[in-house]
N, CA and C of each residue as an Amber inpcrd file, in Angstrom:
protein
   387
   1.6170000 -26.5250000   8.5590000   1.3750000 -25.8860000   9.8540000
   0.1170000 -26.4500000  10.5020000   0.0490000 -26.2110000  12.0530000
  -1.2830000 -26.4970000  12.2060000  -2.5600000 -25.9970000  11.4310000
  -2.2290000 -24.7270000  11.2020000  -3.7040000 -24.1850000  10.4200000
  -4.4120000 -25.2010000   9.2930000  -3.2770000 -25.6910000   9.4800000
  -3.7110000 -26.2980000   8.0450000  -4.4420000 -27.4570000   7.9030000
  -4.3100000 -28.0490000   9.2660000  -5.1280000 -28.9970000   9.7120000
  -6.4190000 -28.6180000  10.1750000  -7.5080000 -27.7150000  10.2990000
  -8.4680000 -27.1380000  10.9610000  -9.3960000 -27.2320000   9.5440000
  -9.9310000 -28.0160000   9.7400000 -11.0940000 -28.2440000   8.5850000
 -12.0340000 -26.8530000   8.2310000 -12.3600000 -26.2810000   9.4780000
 -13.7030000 -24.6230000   9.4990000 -12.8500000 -23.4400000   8.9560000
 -13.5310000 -23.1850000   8.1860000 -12.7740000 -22.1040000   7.5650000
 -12.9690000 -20.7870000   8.1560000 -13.8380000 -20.9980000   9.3870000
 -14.2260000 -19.7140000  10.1760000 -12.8110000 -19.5430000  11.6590000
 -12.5870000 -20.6670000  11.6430000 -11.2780000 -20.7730000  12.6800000
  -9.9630000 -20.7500000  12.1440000  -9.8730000 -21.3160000  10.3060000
  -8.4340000 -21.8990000  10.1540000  -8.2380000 -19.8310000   9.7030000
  -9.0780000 -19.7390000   8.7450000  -8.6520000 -17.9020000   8.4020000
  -8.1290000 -17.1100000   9.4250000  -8.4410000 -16.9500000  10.7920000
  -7.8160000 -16.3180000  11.6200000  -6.7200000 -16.6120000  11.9730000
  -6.1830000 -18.2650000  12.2680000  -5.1470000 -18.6420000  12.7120000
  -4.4150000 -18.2090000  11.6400000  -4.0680000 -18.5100000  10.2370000
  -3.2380000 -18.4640000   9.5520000  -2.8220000 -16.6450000   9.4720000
  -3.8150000 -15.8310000   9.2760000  -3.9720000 -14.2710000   9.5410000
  -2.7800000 -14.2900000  10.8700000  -3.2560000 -14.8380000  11.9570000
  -2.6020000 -14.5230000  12.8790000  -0.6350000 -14.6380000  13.1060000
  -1.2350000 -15.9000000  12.5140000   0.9670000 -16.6150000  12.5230000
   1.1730000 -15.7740000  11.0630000   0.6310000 -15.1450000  10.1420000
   1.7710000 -13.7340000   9.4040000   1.5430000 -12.6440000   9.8210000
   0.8360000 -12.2170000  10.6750000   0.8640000 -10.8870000  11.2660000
   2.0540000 -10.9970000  12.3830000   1.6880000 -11.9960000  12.9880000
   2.7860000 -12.2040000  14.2050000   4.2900000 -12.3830000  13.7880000
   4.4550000 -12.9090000  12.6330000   5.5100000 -13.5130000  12.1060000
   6.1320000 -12.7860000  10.6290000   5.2840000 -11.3310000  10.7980000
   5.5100000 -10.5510000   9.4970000   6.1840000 -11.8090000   7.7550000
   5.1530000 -12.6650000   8.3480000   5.6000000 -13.2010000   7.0090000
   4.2060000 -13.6960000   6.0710000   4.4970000 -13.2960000   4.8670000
   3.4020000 -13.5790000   4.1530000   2.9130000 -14.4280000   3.6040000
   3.8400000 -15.2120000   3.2380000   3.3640000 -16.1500000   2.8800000
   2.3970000 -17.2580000   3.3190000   2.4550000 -16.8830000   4.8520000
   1.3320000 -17.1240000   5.6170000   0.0400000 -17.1780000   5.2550000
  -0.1060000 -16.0590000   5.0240000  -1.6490000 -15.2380000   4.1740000
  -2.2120000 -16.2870000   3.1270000  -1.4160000 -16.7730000   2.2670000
  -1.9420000 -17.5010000   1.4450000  -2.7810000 -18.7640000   1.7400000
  -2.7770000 -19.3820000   3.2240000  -3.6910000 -20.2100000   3.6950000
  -4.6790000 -19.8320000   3.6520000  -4.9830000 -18.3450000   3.8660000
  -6.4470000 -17.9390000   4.0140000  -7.1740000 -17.8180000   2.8390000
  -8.3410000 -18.2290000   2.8550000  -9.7070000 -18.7550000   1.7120000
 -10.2480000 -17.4640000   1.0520000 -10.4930000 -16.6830000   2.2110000
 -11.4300000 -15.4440000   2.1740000 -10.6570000 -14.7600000   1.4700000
 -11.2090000 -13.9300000   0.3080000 -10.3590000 -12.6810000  -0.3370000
 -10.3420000 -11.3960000   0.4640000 -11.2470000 -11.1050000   1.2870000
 -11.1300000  -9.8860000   1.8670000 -10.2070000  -9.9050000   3.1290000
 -10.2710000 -11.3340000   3.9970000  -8.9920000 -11.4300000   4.7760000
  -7.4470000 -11.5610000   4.9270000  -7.5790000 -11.9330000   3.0530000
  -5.8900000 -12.6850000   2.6880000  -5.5010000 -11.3300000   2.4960000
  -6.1860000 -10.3730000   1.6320000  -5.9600000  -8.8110000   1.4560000
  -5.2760000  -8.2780000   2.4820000  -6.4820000  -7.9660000   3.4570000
  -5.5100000  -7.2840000   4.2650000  -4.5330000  -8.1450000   5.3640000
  -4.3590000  -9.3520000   5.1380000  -3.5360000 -10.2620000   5.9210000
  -2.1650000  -9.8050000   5.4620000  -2.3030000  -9.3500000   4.0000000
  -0.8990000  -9.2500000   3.1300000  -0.4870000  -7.5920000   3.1530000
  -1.8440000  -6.8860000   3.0880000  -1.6540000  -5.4210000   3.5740000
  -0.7650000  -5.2980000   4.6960000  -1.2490000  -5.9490000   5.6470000
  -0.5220000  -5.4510000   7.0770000   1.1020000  -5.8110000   7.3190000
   1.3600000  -7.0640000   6.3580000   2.5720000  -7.4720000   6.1810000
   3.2020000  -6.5340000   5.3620000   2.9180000  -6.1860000   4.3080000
   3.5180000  -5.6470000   3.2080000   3.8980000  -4.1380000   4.2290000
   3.4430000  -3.7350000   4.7280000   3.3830000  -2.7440000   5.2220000
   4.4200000  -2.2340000   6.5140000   4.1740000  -3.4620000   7.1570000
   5.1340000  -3.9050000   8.2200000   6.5890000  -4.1150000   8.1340000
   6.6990000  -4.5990000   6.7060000   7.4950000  -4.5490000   5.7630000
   8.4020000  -3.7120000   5.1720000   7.5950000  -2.7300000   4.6750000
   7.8270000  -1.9080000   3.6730000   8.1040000  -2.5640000   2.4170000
   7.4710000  -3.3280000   1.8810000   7.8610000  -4.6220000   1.1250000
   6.3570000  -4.5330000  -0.1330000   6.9050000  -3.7530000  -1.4590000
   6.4140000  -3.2500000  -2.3770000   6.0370000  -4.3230000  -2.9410000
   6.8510000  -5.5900000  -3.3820000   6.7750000  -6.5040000  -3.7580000
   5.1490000  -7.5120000  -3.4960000   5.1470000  -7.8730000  -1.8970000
   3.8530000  -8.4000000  -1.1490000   2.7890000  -7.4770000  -1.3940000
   3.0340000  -5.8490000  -1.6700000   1.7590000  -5.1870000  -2.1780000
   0.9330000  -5.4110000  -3.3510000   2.2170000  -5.5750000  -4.3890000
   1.6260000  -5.7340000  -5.8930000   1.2060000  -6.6340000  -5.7460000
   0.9470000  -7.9750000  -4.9040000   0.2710000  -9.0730000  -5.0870000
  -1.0750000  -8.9900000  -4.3980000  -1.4720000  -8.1600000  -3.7410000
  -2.9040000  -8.2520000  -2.8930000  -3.9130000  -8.3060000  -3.9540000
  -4.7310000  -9.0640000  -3.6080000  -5.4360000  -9.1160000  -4.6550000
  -6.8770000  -8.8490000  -5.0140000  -7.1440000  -7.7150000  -3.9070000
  -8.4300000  -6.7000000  -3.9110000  -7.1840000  -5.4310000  -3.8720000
  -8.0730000  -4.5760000  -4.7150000  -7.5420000  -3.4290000  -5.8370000
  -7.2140000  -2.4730000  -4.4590000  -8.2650000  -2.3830000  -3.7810000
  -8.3870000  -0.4500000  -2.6060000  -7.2570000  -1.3030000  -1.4170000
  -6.7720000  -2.4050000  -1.0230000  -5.9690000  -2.8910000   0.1500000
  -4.4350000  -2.9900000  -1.0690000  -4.5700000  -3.2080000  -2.0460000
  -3.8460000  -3.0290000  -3.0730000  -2.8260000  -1.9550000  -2.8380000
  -3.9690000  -0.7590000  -3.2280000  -3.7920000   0.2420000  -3.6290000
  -3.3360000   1.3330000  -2.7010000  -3.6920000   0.7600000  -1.2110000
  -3.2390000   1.6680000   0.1580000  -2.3080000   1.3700000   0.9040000
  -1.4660000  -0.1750000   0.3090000  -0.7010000  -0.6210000   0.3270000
   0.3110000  -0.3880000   0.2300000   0.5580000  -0.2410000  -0.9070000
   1.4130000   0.5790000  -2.2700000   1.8010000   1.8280000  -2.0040000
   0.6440000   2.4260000  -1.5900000   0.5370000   3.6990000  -1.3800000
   2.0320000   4.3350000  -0.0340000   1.3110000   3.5400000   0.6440000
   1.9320000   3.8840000   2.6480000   3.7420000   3.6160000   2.3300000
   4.0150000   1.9940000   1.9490000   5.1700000   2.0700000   1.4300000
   5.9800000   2.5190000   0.7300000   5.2850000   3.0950000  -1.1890000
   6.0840000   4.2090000  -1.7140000   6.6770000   5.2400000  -1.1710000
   5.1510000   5.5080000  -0.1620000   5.5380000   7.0100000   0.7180000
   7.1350000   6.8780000   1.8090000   6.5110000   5.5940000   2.4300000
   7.6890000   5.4550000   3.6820000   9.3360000   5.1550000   3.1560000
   8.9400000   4.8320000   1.8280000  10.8110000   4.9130000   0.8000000
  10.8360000   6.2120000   0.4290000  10.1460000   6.4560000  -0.1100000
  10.1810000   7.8530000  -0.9870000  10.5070000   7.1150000  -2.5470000
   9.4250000   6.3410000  -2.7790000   9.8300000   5.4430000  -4.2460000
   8.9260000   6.2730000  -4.7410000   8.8140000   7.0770000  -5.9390000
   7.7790000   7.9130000  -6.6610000   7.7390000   6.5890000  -8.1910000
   8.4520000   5.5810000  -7.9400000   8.0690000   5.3180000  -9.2530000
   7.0540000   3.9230000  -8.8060000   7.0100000   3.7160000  -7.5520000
   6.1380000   2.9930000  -7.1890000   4.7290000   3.3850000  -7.2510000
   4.3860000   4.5230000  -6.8640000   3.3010000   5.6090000  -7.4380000
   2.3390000   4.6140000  -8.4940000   2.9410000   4.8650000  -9.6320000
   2.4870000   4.1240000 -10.7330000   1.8520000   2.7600000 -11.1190000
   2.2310000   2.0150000  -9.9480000   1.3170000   0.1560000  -9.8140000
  -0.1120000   0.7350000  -9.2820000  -0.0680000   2.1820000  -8.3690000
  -1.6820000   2.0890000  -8.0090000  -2.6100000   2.4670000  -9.1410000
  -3.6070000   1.7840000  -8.9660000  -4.9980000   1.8380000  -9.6830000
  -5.7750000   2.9150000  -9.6810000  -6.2860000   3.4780000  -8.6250000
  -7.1900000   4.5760000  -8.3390000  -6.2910000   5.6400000  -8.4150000
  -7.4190000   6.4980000  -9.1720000  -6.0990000   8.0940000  -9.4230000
  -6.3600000   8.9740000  -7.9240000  -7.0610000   8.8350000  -7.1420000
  -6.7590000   9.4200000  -6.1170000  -5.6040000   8.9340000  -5.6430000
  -5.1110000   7.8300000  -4.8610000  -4.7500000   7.2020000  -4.2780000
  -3.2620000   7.7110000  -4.6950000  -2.9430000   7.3930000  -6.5170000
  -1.8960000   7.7570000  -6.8490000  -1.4480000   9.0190000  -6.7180000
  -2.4720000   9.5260000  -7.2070000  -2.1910000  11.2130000  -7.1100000
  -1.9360000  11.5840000  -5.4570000  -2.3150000  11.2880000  -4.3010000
  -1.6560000  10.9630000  -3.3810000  -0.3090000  10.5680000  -2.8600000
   0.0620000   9.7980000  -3.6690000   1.3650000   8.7140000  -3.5170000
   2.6500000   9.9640000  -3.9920000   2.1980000  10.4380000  -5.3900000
   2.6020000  11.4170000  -5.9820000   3.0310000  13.0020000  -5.1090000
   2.3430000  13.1680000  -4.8360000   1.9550000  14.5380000  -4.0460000
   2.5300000  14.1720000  -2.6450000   2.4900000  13.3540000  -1.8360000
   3.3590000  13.1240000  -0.3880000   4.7200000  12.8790000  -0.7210000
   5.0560000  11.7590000  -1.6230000   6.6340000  12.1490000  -2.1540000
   7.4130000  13.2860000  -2.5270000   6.5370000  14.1710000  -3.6560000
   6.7220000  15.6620000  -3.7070000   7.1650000  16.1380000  -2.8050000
   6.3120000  15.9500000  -1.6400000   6.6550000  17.4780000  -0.5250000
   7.5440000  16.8590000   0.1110000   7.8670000  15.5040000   0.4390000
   8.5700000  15.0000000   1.2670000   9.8350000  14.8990000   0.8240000
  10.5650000  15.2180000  -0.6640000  11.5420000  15.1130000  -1.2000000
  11.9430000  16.4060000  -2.1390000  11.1550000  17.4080000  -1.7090000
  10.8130000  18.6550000  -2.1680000  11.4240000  18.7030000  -3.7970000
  10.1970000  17.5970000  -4.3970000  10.4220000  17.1560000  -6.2060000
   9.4730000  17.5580000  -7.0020000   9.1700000  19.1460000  -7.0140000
   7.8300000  19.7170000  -7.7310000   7.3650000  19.1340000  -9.3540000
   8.6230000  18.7270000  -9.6580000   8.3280000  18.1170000 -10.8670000
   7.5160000  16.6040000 -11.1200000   7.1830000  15.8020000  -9.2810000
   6.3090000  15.3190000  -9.6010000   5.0250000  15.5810000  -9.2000000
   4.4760000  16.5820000  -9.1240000   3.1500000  16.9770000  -9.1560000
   1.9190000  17.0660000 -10.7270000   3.4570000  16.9200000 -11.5230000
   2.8140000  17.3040000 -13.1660000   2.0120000  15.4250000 -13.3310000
   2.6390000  15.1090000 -12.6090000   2.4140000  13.2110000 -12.6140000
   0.8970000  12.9020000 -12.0250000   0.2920000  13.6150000 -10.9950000
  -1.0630000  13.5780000 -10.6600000  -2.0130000  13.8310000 -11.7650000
  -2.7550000  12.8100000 -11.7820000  -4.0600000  12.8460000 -13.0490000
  -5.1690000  13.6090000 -12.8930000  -5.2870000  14.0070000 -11.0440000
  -6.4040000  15.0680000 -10.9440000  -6.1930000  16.0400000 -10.6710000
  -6.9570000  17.1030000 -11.4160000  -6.2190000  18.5030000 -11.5300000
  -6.2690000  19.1090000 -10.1000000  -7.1010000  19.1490000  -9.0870000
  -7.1890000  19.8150000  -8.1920000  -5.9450000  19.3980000  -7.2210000
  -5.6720000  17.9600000  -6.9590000  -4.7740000  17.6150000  -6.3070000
  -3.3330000  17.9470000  -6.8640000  -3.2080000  18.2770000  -8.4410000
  -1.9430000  18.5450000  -8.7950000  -1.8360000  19.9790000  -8.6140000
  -2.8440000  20.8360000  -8.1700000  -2.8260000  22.3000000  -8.4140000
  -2.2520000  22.3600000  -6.8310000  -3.1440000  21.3960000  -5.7610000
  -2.8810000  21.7190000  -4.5150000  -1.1640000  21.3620000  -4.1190000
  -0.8390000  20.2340000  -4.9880000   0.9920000  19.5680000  -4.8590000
   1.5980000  21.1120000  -4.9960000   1.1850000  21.8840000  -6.0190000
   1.9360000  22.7440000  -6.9710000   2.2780000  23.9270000  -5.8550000
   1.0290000  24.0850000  -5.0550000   0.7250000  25.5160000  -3.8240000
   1.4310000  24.6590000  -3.1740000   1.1440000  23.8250000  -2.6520000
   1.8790000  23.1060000  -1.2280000   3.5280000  23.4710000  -1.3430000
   4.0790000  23.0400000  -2.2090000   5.6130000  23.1520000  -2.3410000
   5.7270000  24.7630000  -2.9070000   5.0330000  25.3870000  -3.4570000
   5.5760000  26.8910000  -4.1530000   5.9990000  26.9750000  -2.2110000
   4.5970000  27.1160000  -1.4740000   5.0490000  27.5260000  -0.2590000
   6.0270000  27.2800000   0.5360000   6.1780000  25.7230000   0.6560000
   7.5720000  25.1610000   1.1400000   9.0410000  26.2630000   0.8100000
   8.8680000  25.9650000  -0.5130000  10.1040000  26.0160000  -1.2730000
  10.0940000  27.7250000  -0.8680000   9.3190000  28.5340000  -0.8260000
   9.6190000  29.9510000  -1.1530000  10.0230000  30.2800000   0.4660000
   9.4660000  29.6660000   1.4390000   9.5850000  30.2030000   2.8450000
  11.0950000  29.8970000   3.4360000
């Protein structure tokens, strides 16, 4: 591609960012140098996406991990849940699938107690009203 010809790495990172955002394709991303730009170059794709696959590959953990997150949610994949790293995040992933698929049985799956206590109220209420 052209990007690829642009010697400055302060000009070629944006272009290449730009033709996979524009072009929801990721593989794009991989021109870019910078780890914090290829991240979310692949975040925004993966996302755009819904494409679990381009998440597990980001390769800073929190663009990773919010990644993962947005898409499990937007399938309703609860077993995707499980690639994230941070137990908030998961326990999140966990707990929005719950209510959104009214599946109390995965609230027992959250690692922090307060957020699994809050899954547990959230749906008693759902479910009882």
């Amino acid at each position: 591609s052209l990007c690829s010809e642009i010697n400055n790495s302060e000009i070629r990172n944006p272009c290449f960012d730009g033709i996979a955002k524009n072009s929801n394709n990721a593989s794009a991303c991989e021109g870019i140098s910078k780890i914090s730009v290829l991240s979310e170059c692949m975040a925004v794709v993966g996302k755009s996406l819904n494409n679990i696959s381009i998440c597990k590959e980001i390769p800073r953990a929190e663009e990773r991990d919010s990644c993962i997150l947005k898409v499990a949610v937007q399938i309703k994949d609860f077993r995707s849940c499980d690639f994230i790293v941070d137990n908030r995040f998961e326990g999140s992933c966990f707990q929005k699938i719950a209510v959104a698929t009214s599946n109390i049985s995965l609230c027992s799956r959250i690692r922090i107690d307060l957020m699994q206590e809050s899954c547990w109220n959230q749906l008693n209420n759902t479910l009882a009203s």
